[in-house]
N, C-alpha and C positions, 0 to 999 in steps of 0.2 A: 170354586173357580167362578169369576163372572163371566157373563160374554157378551160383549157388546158391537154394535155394529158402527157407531157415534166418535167418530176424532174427539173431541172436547171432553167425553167422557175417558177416555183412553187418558189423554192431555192430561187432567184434572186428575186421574187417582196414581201417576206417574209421579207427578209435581207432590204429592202430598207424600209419598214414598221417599225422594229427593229431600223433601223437609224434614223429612226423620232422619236424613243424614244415610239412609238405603242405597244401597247399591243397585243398578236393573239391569236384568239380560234379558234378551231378545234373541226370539227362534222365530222366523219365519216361511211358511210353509204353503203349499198348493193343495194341505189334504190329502185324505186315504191315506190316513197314514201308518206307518209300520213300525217294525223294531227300529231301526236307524233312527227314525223321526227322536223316537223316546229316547236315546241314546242323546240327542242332543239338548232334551229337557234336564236330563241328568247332567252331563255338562255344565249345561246353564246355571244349574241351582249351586255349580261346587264354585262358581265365580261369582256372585250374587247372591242376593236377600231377596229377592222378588223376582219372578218368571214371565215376560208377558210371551206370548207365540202369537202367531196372525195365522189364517186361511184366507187365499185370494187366489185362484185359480187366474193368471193376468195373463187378461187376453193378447198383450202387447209382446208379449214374445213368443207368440204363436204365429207360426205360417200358416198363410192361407188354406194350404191344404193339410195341413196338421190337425191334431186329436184336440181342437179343443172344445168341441160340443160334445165328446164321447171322452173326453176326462172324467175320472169318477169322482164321484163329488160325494163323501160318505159322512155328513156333518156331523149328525147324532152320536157314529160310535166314535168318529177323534174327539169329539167333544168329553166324551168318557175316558179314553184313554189320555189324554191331556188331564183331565180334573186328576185320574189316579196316579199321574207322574208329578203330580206337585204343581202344576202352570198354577199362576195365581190370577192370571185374566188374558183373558183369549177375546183380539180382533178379529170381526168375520165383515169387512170390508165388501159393500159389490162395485161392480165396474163401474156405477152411476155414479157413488161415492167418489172413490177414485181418479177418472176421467169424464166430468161433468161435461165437457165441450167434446168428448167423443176423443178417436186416437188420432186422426189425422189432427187437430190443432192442439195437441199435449204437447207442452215443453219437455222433453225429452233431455238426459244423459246419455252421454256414448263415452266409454272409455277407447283410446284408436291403439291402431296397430294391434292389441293384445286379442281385441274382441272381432277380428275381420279372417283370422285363419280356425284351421280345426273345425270345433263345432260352429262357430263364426261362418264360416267358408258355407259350409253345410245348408246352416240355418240362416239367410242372411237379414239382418236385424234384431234377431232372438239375443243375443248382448245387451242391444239400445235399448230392450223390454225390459232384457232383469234391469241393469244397472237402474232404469230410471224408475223402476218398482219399488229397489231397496230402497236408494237413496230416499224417494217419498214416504217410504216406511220408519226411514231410519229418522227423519224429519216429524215425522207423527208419534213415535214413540219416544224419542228420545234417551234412549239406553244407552249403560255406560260400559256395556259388553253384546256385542252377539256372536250367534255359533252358529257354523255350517260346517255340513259334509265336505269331506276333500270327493268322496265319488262323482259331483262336479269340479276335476281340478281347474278346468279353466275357470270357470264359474267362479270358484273362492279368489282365484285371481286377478281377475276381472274387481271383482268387490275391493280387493285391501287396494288394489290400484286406484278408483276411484276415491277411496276413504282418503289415502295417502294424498292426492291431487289437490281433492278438495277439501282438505285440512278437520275431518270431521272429528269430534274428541272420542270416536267409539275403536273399542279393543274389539279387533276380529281372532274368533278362535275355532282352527279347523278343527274337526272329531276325523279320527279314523274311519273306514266302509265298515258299515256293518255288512256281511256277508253269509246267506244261508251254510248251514254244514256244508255244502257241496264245492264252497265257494263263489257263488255268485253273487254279487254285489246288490244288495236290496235294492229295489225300485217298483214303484206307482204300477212303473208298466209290467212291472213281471207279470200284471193279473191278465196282461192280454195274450200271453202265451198260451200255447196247449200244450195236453199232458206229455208228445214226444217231445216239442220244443225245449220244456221245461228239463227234458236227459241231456238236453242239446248246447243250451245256453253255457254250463258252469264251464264251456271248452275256450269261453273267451279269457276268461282268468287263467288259464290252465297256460293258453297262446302267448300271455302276456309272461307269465312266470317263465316258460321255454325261450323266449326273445331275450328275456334279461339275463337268463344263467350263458346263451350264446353269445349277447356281448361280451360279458364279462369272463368268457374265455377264450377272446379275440376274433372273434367271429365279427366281417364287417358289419356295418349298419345295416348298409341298404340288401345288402343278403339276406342278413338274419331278417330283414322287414318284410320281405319276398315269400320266405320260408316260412310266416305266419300268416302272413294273407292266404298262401296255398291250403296251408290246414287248416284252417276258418274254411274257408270255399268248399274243401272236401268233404266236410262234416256236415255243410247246409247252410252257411252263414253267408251273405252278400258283404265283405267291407266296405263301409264307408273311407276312413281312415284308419291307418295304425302310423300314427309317428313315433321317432326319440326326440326328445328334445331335453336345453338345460332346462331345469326343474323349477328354478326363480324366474325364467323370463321367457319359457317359451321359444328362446331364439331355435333356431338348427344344431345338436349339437355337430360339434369338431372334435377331432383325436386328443384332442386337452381336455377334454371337459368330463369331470370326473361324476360329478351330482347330476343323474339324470333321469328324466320319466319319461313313461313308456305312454301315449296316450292313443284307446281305441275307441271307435263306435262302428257298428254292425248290424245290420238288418239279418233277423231271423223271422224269414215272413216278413208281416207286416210290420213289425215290433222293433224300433232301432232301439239298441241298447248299446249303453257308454262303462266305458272302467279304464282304469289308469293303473299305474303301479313305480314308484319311486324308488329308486336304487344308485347304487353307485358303483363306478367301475373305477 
């Protein structure tokens, strides 16, 4: 695997790949990475002839008071575990690279309405960071597939919306959560738990599985949504959100609408953590 920090270089063994008639996927990622991460290197390689991934910890969808000087930044060993998953060249991008004139004068992407509620609502901006993250990734690399997690549903949403908008020729393909035995949804941030939080955590997935067998044995919404923020709370959990909504758009659902997900985020401690879950009633 090479790794370079150099657009042009990126550019340049892309284009020469493209010449051979190759096909290229793209895995984009923030580092420290885990099973899930690999899980999308494997993907990649089953739609493609060539692998590139990226690390870029971006600052631009970071809140001010967010983790992003205490993000873990573990280069050496992804770089290991990327070479033994097959990447065939890894971007390691810095902020200088990226945003030479700084954030405040960056041309910037916003996808609207999709990226203003939810974690949108929450975070506000952290949309206008990824969206304008990929798209400049997706601009630098130019791949004819990329892969992400659905455990950002919005986030994957977010993404095929802008691709679809702005007419980009790249295939988006979600991977299913990778999830510890317990059920809890991989993530960066699990490492900031502690060892009780860690018994504590797998009850958000548990929350979301109880929500969805309640609707779908006529339990109302906004009941059954009550009944899970209670038992999040009871256990140690602060909700942030728990919505239903349709599953293609985010809207509210309605008593018609059959395809629907379940979307949470919840502070335990310090630590918010996110999970979804798609279903149908």
């Amino acid at each position: 695997m090479k790794t370079t920090a150099n657009i042009e270089q990126v550019r340049s063994q892309v284009n020469a790949w493209k010449m051979q008639g190759k096909k290229v996927a793209f895995v984009p990622t923030m580092g420290n990475l885990h099973k899930g991460h690999i899980s999308l290197i494997e993907q990649a390689k089953q739609h493609a002839d060539h692998v590139v991934a990226s690390i870029f910890v971006n600052p631009m969808q970071f809140g001010a008071n967010e983790d992003l000087d205490s993000y873990p930044r573990t280069l050496a060993d992804d770089q290991t575990a990327l070479d033994a998953a097959g990447t065939d060249l890894l971007f390691t991008p810095t902020p200088e690279l990226m945003y030479p004139k700084g954030l405040e004068q960056q041309t910037f992407v916003e996808v609207p309405l999709i990226s203003n509620q939810l974690c949108g609502a929450s975070r506000p901006g952290h949309f206008r960071g990824v969206a304008t993250i990929v798209c400049k990734l997706f601009n630098i690399v130019q791949p004819d597939v990329a892969v992400f997690g659905r455990k950002d549903y919005q986030q994957l949403l977010v993404i095929n919306t802008m691709v679809h908008d702005l007419s980009l020729p790249i295939e988006i393909i979600g991977v299913e959560t990778a999830r510890e035995g317990s059920g809890l949804a991989l993530s960066s941030r699990n490492g900031y738990l502690t060892a009780k939080q860690k018994t504590i955590a797998p009850m958000l997935k548990q929350s979301l599985d109880q929500l969805a067998l309640a609707i779908q044995q006529g339990d109302e919404i906004a009941h059954a949504i009550a009944v899970a923020e209670q038992s999040l709370t009871e256990v140690g959990f602060k909700p942030d959100y728990i919505e239903v909504r349709q599953a293609q758009t985010l809207a509210y659902a309605n008593a018609t609408d059959s395809q629907l997900v379940i979307l949470a985020a919840a502070y335990l401690g310090t630590t918010r953590l996110i999970d979804n879950l798609v279903f149908h009633r």
